[in-house]
N, C-alpha and C positions, 0 to 999 in steps of 0.2 A: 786242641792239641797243645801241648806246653811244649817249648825251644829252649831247653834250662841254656844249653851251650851258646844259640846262636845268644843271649841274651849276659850270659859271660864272658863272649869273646866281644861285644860292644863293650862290657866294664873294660877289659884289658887295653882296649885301643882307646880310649877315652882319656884324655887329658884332665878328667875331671877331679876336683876339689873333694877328698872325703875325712869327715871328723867322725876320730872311731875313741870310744871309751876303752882304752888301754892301758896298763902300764907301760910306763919308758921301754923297760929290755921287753917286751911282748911287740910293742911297736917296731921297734928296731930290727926284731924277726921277721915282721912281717912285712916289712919293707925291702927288707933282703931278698924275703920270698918271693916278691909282687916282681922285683928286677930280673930274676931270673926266669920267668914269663915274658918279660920286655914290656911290661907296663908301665905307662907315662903316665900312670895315676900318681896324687899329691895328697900324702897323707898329713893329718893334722891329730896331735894325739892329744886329750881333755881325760881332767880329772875327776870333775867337775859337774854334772847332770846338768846344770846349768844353763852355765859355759856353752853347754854341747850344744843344746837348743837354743839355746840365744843363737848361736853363730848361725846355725840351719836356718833359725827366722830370717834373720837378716843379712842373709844370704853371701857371707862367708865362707862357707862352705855348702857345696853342690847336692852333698847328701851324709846320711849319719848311718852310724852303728853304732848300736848300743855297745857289745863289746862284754867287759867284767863287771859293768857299771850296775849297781843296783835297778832293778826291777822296778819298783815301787816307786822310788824316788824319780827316776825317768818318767816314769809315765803319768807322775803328777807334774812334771815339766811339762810336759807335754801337752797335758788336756790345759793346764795354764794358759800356756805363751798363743797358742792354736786357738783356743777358744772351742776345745774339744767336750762334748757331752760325753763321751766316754770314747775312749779307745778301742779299736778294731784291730787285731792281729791275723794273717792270714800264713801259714807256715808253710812254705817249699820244702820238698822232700824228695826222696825216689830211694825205692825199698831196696831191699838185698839183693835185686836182680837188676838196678838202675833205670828201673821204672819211677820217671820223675810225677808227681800229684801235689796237690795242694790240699793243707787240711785247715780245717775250721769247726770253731772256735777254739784256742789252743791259749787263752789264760784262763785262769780257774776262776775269775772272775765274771766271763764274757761268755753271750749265747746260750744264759739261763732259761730262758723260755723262746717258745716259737718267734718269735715275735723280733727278738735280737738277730738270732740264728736267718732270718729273713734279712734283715740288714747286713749282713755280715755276709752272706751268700751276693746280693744285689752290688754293696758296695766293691766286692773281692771283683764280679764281671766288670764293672766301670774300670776298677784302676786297672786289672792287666788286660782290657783291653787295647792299648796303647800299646801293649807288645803283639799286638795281633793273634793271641790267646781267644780260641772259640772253645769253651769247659763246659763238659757235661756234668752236671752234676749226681751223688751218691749222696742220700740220705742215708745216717743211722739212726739206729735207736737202739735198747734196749732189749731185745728178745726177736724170735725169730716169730711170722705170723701165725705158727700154732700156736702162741705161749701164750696167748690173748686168754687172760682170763687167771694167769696164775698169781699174779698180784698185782694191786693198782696200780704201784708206780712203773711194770712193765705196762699195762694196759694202756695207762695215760701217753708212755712214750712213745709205742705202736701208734696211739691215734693221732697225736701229734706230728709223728713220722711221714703220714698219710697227707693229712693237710699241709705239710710244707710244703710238699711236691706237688700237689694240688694249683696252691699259689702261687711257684716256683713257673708253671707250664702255663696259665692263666697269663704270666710276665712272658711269657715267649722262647722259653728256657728247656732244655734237654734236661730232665730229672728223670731219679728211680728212687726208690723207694729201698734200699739194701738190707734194709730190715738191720740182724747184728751181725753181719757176715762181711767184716772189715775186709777178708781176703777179695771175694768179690767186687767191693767198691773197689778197692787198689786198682784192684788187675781193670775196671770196666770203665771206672770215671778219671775224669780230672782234676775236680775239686767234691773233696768230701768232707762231710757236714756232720759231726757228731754228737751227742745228744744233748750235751753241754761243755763248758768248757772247761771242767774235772777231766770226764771224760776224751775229751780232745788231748789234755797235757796228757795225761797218763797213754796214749796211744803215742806221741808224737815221743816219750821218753822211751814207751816199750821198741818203738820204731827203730827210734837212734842211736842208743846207747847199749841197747840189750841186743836188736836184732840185726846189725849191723848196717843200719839206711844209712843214708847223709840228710843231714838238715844244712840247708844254703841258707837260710834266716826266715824270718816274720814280718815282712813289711808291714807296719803300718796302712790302711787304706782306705779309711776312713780322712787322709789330707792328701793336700797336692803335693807339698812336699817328699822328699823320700827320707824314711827313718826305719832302718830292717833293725827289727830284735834280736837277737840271739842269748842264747844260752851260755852260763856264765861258765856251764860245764866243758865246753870247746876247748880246744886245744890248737884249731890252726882259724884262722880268723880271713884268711882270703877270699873263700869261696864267697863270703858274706857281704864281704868288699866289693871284688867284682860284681853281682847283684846290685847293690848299690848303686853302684856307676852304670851298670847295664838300666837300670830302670830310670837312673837320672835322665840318661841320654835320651832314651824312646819318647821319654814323657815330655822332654822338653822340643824335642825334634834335633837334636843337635848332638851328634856321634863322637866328635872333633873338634876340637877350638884349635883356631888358626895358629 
């Protein structure tokens, strides 16, 4: 079960440190915004991809967001400074009806083959387990299990489909197998697993921007640190904030500084 709220009213109560990739006047919105909540959050605004990471390393500040900040270039900070073999994104959501989920793989780069999408599933239960997140998981794939046979690259994804779940339950894990019936995973699981991570952005855009969900950001979770992605296409940047702060604090044990 996922607590998006009980997990954003800890950011709001949290005194914590966050560096967010923003412009000045964006910042100064959302500083406005965060007061009017009564938020004792401290923001720090960078220009910088750098900058951003450097301070997170060295702990400056409590947790990041990416923000307007380039994509690419953050997350070549990132696998740098961390000493990351690649980057893990896992994206918070809740569709049109405020059903919140988590989806995965969601950069076009990440959870090309079974094999990733396994990491990426395993590492997603480690880090939000700290918020006391128990996720069933929704496999997709490509076609539905009649369609076995109408072309290889559906057939490959169907069988592939089959085995994650396999080794997903073998690990001790609630898995299904959703076949391509994204509505089903929504409505049944918690975290859904999509057949790559083309596949992932392009649902997590059709989600957000077309069908009217909310995306709260993309933690990173693949580190211990806290670093949420977001999309540069945003327009209010709180939600992503508080998240930040919400998952600082769980992770650290520490709600409140004195």
């Amino acid at each position: 079960m996922i607590d998006v709220q009980r997990i954003l009213e800890i950011g709001r109560r949290s005194s914590a440190r966050i560096g967010v990739g923003l412009p000045l006047g964006l910042v100064t919105t959302t500083k406005k915004q965060l007061s009017e909540q009564r938020s004792e959050l401290r923001i720090d605004s960078y220009d910088d991809p750098h900058l951003l990471v450097m301070a997170l390393k060295n702990g400056a500040i409590d947790a990041a967001v990416r923000g307007t900040m380039s994509s690419v270039k953050i997350l070549a900070e990132l696998k740098r400074e961390f000493a990351l073999k690649e980057t893990m994104r896992t994206a918070l959501l809740a569709d049109s009806n405020g059903k919140p989920f988590l989806l995965t793989p969601v950069g076009i780069d990440e959870g090309m083959d079974m094999e990733s999408r396994l990491r990426l599933v395993l590492s997603t239960m480690s880090y939000f387990s700290a918020a006391g997140w128990r996720l069933e998981v929704a496999v997709l794939s490509k076609g539905r299990t009649e369609d076995r046979g109408r072309s290889k690259e559906i057939e490959a994804s169907l069988l592939e489909g089959d085995k994650l779940v396999l080794r997903l339950r073998k690990d001790g894990l609630k898995a299904e197998h959703r076949t391509i019936l994204l509505e089903d995973a929504v409505a049944k699981a918690d975290l859904v697993v999509a057949p790559d991570g083309v596949s992932g952005n392009l649902i997590f855009r059709a989600m957000h921007f077309v069908g009217g969900g909310r995306a709260y950001g993309a933690p990173v979770v693949n580190m211990k640190k806290v670093f949420v992605d977001t999309s540069r296409s945003k327009v209010d940047f709180t939600d992503s904030i508080l998240l930040a702060a919400g998952l600082s604090s769980v992770k650290t044990g520490i709600q409140k500084r004195p």
